[in-house]
C-alpha positions in Angstrom: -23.8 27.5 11.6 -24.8 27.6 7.9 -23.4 24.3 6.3 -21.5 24.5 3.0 -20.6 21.9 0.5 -17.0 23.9 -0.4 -15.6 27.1 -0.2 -13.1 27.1 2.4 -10.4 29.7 2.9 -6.8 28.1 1.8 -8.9 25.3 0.1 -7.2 23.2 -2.9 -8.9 20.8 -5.9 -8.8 19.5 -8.8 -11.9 17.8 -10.8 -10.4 16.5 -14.2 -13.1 17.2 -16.7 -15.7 14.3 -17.9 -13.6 13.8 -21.4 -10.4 13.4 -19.4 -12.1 10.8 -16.8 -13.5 8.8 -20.2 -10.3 9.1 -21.2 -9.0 7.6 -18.2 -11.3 5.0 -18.3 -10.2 3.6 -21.9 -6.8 3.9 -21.4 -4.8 0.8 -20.8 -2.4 2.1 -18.5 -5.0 4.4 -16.2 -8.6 2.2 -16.4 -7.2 -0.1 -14.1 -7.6 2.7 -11.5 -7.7 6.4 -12.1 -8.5 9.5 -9.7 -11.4 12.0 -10.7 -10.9 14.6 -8.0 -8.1 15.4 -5.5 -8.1 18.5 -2.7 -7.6 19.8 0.6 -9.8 21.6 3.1 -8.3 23.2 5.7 -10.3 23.6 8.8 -13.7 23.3 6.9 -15.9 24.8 8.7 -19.4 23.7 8.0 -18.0 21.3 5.4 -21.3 18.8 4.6 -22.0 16.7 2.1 -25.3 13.9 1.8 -25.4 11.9 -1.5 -28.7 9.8 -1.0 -27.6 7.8 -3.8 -24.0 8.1 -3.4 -21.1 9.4 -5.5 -20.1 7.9 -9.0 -16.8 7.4 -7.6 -15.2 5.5 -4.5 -14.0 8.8 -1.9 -10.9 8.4 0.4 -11.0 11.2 3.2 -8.1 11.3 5.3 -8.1 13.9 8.3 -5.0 15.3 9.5 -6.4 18.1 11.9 -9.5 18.6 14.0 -12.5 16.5 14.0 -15.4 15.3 11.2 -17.9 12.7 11.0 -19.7 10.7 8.4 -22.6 8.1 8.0 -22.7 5.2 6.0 -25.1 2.0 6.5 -27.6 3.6 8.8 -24.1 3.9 10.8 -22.2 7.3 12.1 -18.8 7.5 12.9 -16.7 10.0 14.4 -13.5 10.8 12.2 -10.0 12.9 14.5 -7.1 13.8 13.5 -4.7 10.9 11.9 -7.9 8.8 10.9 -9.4 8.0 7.3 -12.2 6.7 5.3 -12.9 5.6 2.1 -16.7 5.7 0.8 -18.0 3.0 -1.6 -19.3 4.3 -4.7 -23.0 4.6 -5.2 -23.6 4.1 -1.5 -25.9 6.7 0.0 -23.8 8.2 2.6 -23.3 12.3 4.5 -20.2 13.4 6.3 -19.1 16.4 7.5 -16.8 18.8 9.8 -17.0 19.1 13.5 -19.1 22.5 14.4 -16.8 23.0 17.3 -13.4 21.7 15.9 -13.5 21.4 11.7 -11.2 19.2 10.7 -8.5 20.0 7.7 -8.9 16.7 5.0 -6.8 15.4 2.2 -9.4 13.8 -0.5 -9.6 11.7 -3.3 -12.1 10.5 -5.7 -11.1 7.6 -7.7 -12.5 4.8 -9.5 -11.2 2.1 -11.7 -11.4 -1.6 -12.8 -9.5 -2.9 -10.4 -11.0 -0.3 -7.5 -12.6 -2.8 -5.7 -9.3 -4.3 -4.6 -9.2 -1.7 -1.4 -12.9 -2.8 -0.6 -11.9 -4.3 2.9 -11.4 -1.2 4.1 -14.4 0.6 2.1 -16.7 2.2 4.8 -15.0 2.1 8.2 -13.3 4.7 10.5 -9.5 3.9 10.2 -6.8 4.9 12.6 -3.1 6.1 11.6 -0.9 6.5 14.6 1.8 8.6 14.5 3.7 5.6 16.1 7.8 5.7 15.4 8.3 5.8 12.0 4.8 6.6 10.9 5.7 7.8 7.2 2.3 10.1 7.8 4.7 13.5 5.9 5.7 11.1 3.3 2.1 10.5 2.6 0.7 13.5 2.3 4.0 14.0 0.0 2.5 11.9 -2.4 -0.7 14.1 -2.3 1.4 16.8 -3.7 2.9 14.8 -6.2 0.1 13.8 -7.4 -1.6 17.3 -7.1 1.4 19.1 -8.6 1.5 16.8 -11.5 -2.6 17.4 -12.3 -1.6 21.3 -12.2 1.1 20.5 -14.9 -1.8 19.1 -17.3 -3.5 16.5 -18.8 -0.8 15.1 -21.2 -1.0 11.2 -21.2 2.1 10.7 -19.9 1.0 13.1 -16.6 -2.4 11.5 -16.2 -0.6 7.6 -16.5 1.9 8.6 -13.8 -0.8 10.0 -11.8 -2.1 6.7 -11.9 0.5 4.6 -10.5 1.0 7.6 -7.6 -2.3 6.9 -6.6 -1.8 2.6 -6.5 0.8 3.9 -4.7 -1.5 6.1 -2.5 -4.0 4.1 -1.6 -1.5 0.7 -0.9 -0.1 3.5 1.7 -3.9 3.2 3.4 -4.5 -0.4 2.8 -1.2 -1.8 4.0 -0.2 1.0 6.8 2.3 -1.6 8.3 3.9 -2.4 5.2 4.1 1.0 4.0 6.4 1.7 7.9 8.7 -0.7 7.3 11.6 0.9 6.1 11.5 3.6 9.1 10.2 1.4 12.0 12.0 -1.8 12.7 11.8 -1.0 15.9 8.0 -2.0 15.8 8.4 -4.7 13.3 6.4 -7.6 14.2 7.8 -10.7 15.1 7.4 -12.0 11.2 8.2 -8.8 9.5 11.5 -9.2 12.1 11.8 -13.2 11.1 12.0 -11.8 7.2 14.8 -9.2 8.0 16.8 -11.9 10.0 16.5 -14.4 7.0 17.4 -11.6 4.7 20.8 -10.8 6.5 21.6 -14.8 6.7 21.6 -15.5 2.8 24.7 -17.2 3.1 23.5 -19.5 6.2 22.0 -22.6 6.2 19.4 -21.6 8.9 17.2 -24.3 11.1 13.7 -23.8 11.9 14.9 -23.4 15.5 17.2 -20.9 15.1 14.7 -18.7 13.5 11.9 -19.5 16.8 15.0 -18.2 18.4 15.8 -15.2 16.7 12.1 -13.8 18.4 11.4 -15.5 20.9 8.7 -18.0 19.7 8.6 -22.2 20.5 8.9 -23.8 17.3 5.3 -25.2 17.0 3.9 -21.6 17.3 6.1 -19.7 15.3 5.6 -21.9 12.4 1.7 -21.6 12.7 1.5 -18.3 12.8 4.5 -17.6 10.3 2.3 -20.0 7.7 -0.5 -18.2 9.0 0.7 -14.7 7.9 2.6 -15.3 4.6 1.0 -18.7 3.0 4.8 -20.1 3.2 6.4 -22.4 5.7 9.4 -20.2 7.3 12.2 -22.3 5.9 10.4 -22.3 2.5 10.3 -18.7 2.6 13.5 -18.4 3.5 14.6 -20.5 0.9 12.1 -17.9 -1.9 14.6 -14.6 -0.5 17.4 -17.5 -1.4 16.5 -18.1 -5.1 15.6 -14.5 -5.6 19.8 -13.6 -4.0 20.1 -16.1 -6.4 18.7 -14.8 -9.5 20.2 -11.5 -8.9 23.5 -13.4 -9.4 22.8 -15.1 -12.4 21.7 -11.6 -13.4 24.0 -9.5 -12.6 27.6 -11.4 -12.1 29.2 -14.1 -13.5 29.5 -16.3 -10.7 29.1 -20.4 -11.8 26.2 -22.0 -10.8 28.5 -24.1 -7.9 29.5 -20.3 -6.5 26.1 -19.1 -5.7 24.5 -22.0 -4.2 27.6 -22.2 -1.9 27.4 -18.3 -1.0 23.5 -18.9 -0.2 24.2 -21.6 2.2 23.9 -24.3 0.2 26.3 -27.4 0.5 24.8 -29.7 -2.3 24.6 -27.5 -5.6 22.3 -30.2 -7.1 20.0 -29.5 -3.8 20.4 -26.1 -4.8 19.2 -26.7 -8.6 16.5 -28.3 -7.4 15.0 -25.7 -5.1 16.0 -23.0 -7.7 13.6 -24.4 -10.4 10.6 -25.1 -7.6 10.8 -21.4 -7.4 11.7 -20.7 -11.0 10.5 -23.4 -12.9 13.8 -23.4 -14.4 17.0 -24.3 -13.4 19.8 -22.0 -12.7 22.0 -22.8 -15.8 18.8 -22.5 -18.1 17.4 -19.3 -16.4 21.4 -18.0 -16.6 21.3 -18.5 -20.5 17.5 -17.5 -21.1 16.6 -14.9 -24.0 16.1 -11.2 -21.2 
């Protein structure tokens, strides 16, 4: 089978021209992480690519039929449907379709300042399973906004919103459990579940046992691996979703100071003061009364 670099039938891309990508680059809004090409090959048959000295530009590929491969690091991995990789810029690398089953890919080239943030998962085969409220529709959806928009032009205010879609984009990749949450409590995991117990018991004045309870944990473990995962104790972040209720009050209603900390759980409002400007570094009265 002759192997081709593009031309596949059904195919889709865009390559913003160099002045638009300098552009990009300078602009204050965009340089912190831009895009520089965006497609889609369906069933790409003899789809290759080698770059012995790599590609000026960091390259998600994201498969979402049939089967592909690439090679970074003297390394070769095997790419099916529902996985993804993102190359490092100006790393020699090849990839390339299955002979026997091409795969279809979503792709993006991007680059950026602040690129470097989705390094830990630059140059690995990743896996998204089309578990209970995968989101895998919505993502592509985001594709097409993207894509649509490019179509539209290359007016500043098209190319900066292209921008924050693809932060957007690639967070979807980075942080695949975060990006299910709203559609799969079901598979929540026992923190994700602690948060959304915490968030429905605002008005509570919640012990560190009761939340061990709520899934299952002793105390002793659950507060490891709680501090583990989120940097906070549980009941301190418990009491961060109770300052940010309460700042939403202060905000947004007229309630006294005395109100909210007693409809946050909160017996003592000078306890509640206190805790508020931990959070804040201000108190409630002074953040109430602040020039927004």
């Amino acid at each position: 089978m002759e192997l081709k670099s593009e031309g596949f039938r059904g195919e889709r891309s865009i390559v913003l021209p160099h002045a638009i990508q300098e552009l990009l680059a300078r602009n204050e809004t965009t340089r912190s992480l831009y895009l520089t090409d965006i497609g889609y090959y369906p069933k790409a048959s003899g789809h290759f690519r080698s770059r012995p000295h790599g590609a000026g530009e960091n390259i998600l590929i994201y498969c979402i039929e049939g089967n592909g491969w690439f090679s970074v690091h003297h390394k070769k991995y095997s790419i099916s449907r529902n996985q993804f990789f993102i190359l490092e810029k100006n790393v020699p690398h090849e990839y390339g379709a299955d002979r026997q089953s091409p795969w279809s890919i979503y792709w993006v080239h991007f680059s950026g300042e602040k690129a470097s943030i989705f390094s830990s998962i630059f140059n690995q085969a990743l896996d998204i399973p089309p578990v209970e409220g995968h989101r895998i529709q919505e993502r592509l959806s985001i594709f097409e906004e993207i894509y649509q928009n490019l179509e539209l032009g290359y007016s500043q205010d098209n190319l900066e919103y292209v921008s924050m879609c693809l932060w957007h984009l690639l967070a979807s990749f980075r942080f695949v459990q975060q990006f299910r949450v709203t559609n799969n409590v079901k598979q929540m995991n026992f923190v994700q579940q602690t948060i959304l117990f915490m968030k429905e018991n605002l008005d509570k004045n919640l012990k560190l046992q009761e939340l061990a309870a709520h899934v299952h944990y002793s105390v002793s473990h659950f507060s490891l691996m709680f501090a583990k995962s989120t940097s906070y104790s549980p009941l301190e972040y418990f009491n961060q979703l109770k300052v940010q209720r309460a700042c939403q009050y202060l905000d947004h209603t007229n309630l006294s100071v005395k109100s909210i900390a007693y409809k946050l759980g909160f017996n003592d409002p000078f306890y509640f003061s206190k805790v508020f400007k931990k959070h804040t570094t201000l108190s409630p009265y002074r953040y109430k009364n602040r020039e927004k």
